[in-house]
C-alpha positions in Angstrom: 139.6 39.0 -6.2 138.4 42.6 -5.2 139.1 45.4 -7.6 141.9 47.0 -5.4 143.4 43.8 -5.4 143.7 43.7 -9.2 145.1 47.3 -9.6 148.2 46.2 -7.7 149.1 43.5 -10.2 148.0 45.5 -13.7 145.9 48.0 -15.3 142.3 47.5 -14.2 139.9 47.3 -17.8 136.1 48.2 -17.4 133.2 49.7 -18.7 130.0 51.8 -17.3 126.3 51.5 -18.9 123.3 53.0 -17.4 119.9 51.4 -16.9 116.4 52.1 -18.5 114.0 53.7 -17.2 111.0 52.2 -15.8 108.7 51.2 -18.2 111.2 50.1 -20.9 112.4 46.7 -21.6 115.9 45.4 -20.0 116.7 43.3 -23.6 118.6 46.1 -25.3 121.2 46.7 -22.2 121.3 42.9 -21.8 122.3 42.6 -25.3 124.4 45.1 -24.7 126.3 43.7 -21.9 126.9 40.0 -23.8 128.8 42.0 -26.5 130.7 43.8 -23.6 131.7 40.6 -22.3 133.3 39.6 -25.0 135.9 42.0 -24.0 136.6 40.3 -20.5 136.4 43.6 -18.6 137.4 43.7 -15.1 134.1 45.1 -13.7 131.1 46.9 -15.2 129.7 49.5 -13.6 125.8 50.5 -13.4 124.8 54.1 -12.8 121.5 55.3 -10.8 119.4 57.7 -12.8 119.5 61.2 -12.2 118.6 62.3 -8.4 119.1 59.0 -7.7 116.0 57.6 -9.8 116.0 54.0 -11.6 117.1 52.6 -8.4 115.4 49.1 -9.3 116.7 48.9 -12.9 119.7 49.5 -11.3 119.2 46.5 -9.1 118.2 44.4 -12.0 121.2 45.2 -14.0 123.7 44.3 -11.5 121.9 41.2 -10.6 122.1 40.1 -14.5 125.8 41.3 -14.6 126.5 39.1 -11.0 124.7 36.0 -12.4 126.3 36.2 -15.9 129.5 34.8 -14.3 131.4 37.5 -16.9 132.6 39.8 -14.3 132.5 41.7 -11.4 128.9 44.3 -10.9 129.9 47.7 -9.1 127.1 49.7 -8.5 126.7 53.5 -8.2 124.7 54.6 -5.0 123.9 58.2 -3.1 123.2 59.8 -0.3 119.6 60.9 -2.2 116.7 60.7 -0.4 118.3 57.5 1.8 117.9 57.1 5.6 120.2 54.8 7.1 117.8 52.3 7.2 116.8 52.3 3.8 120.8 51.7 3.2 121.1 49.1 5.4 118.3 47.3 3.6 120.0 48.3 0.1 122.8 47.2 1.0 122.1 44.0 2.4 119.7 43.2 -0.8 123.2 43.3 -2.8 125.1 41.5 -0.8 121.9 38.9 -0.9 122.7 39.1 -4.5 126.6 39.0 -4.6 127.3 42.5 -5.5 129.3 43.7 -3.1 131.5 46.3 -5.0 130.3 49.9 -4.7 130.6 53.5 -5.7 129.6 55.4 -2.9 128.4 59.0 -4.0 126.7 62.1 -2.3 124.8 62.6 -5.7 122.9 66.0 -7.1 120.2 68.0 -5.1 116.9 67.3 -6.3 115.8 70.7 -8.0 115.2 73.6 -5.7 117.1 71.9 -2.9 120.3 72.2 -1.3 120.3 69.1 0.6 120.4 65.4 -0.1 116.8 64.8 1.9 119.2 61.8 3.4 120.4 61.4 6.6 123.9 62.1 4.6 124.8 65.2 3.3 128.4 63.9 2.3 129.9 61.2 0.5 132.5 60.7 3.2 129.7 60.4 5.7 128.3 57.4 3.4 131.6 56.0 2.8 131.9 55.5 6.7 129.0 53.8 7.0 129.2 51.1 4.6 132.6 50.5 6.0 131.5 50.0 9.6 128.4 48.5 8.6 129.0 46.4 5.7 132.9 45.9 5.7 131.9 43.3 2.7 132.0 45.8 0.2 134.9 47.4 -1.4 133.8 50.9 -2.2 134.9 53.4 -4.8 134.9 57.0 -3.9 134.6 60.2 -7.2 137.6 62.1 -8.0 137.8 65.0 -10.4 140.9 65.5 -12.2 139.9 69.3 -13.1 138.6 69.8 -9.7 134.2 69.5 -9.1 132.5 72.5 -10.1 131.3 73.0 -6.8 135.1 73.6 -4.6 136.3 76.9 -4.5 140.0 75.8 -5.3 141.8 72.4 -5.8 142.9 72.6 -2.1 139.9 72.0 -1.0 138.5 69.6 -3.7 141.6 67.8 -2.7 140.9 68.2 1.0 137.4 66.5 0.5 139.3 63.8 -1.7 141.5 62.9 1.4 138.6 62.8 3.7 136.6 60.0 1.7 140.0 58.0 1.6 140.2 58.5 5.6 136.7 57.2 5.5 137.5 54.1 4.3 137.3 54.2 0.4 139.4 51.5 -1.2 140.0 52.9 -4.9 138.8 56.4 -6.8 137.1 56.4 -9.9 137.1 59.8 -12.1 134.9 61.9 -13.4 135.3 62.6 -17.5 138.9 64.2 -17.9 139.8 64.8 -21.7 143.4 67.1 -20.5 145.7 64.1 -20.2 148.4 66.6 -19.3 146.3 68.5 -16.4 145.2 64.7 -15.1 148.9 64.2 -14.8 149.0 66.9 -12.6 146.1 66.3 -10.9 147.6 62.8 -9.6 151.0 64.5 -8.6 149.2 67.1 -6.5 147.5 64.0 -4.7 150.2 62.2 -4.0 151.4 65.1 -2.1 149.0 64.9 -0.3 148.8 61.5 0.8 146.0 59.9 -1.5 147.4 56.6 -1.6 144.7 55.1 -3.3 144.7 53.5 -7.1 143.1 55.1 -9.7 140.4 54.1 -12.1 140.2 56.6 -14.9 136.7 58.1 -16.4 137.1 57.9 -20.4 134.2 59.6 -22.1 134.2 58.8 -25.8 133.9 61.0 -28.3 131.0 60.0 -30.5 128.4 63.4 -31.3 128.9 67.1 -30.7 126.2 68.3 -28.7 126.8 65.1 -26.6 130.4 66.0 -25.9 130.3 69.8 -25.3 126.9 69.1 -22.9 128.9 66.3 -21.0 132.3 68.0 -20.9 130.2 71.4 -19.8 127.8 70.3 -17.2 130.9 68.5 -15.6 133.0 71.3 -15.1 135.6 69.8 -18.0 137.7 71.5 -19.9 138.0 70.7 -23.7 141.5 70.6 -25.2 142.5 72.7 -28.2 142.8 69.7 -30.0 139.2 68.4 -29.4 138.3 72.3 -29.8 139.3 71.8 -33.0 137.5 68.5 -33.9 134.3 70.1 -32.8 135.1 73.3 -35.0 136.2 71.2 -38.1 133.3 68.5 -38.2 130.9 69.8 -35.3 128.2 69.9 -38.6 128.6 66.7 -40.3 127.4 63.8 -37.6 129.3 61.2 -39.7 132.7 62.9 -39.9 132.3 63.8 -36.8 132.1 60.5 -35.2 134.9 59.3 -37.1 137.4 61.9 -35.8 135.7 61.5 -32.2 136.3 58.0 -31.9 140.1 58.1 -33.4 140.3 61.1 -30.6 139.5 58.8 -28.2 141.7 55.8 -29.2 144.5 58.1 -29.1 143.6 59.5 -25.9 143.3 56.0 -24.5 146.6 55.3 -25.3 148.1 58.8 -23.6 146.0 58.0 -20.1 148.1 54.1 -20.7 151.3 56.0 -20.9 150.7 57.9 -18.4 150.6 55.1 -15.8 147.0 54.8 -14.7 145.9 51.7 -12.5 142.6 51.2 -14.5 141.0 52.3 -17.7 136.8 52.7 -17.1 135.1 53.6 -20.6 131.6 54.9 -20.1 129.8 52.9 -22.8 126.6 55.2 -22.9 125.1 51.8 -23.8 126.5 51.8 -27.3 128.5 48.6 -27.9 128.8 49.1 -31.4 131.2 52.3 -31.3 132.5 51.2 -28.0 133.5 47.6 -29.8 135.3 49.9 -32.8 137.6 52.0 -30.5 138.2 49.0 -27.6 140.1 47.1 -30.5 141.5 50.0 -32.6 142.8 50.7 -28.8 144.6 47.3 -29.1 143.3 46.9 -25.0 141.3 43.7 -26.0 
């Protein structure tokens, strides 16, 4: 059963970890993932590394993922540095492999650059690919609830977001969004504009300040008054800190629930210990 398939019957549950960088040992993420599994997620997804580095660890990871029988890989890939036939060959070492869930991406510039250095420059123009080419996958395309830093207005963020769904994109999966309110109206505003498509919404926890202002900031997310005020409170004591964050978080869990989403996707940051804590004081598993 393909992701989109299970969003029509119930809330999709899954989580995101990232892979090491080359060099370090794969043991600590593969410990990682067995506690994870415990949960019975839906899919994990694995990330690239910035400018579309780690490629190979991220190969590695959604091999282990595939051949743990646990649950479904999805992996992250850009239009980075990738010439069609480098994707083709990609793509088909995945499929080789059994992964054949993706989340198709036009990724950040390299520094200094204002170009992919691919022979895509879009994520739409990705998107079409793998579905002509490899019509196996099913492929995930970004949203962003309060609207990627880089649009000039939501009508054309929202314009983009309808082209990657005309390109063939099965499901979206969100960027970090802590205004549950504003994601309301975020999905609304789609609708009316013909995204048809299920939803898979980004949860960031809250676990360290600097962390979550850096995150929040660098994505072009707001922070709520009430998470203003979390940071104000405890933003110099770690411990009380995280222990406000992470009941934050369970109760922001259960407003994205109520608010009807098609699938709950918590990025781990490869922290199964405080991810374990709020996935069962969430009640979800």
């Amino acid at each position: 059963m393909t992701i989109p398939e299970i969003m029509k019957n119930r809330m999709c549950f899954s989580f995101e970890v990232f892979p090491p960088k080359e060099g370090q040992p794969l043991e600590p993420l593969l410990d990682t993932l067995d506690h994870l599994y415990a949960f019975k997620p839906d899919f994990i997804s694995c990330t690239y590394g910035a400018g579309g580095t780690n490629a190979g660890r991220n190969v590695e990871i959604c091999k282990a993922i595939k051949d743990s029988g646990a649950t479904i890989p999805i992996t992250h890939f850009t239009c980075i540095g990738n010439s069609k036939d480098k994707i083709r060959d990609e793509l088909r070492n995945y499929l080789s492999l059994g992964v054949d869930h993706i989340l198709a991406l036009r990724g950040d510039f390299p520094k200094g650059s204002a170009s992919t250095g691919g022979d895509f420059n879009y994520a739409n123009e990705l998107i079409a690919f793998i579905k002509e080419a490899f019509p196996e996958f099913s492929i995930a395309m970004a949203g962003d609830p309060e609207k990627h830093f880089e649009a000039s207005s939501f009508d054309e963020d929202i314009a983009h977001l309808r082209i990657k769904q005309d390109a063939g994109a099965d499901f979206i999966m969100t960027q970090l969004c802590h205004d549950v309110a504003h994601y309301e109206w975020w999905v609304e505003k789609i609708r009316k504009a013909h995204i048809t498509l299920p939803v898979d919404v980004g949860i960031m926890p809250v676990l360290a300040k600097d962390p979550t202002i850096r995150m929040a900031v660098s994505n072009g997310s707001s922070i709520p008054r009430d998470l203003a005020e979390i940071i104000a409170r405890y933003g110099d004591n770690p411990e009380d800190f995280k222990k406000a964050g992470m009941e934050y978080t369970v109760k922001q869990i259960h407003r994205f629930i109520s608010a009807g989403i098609d699938g709950l996707h918590i990025y781990s940051l490869n922290k199964w210990a405080d991810i374990s804590e709020i996935v069962c004081a969430a009640g979800i598993r």
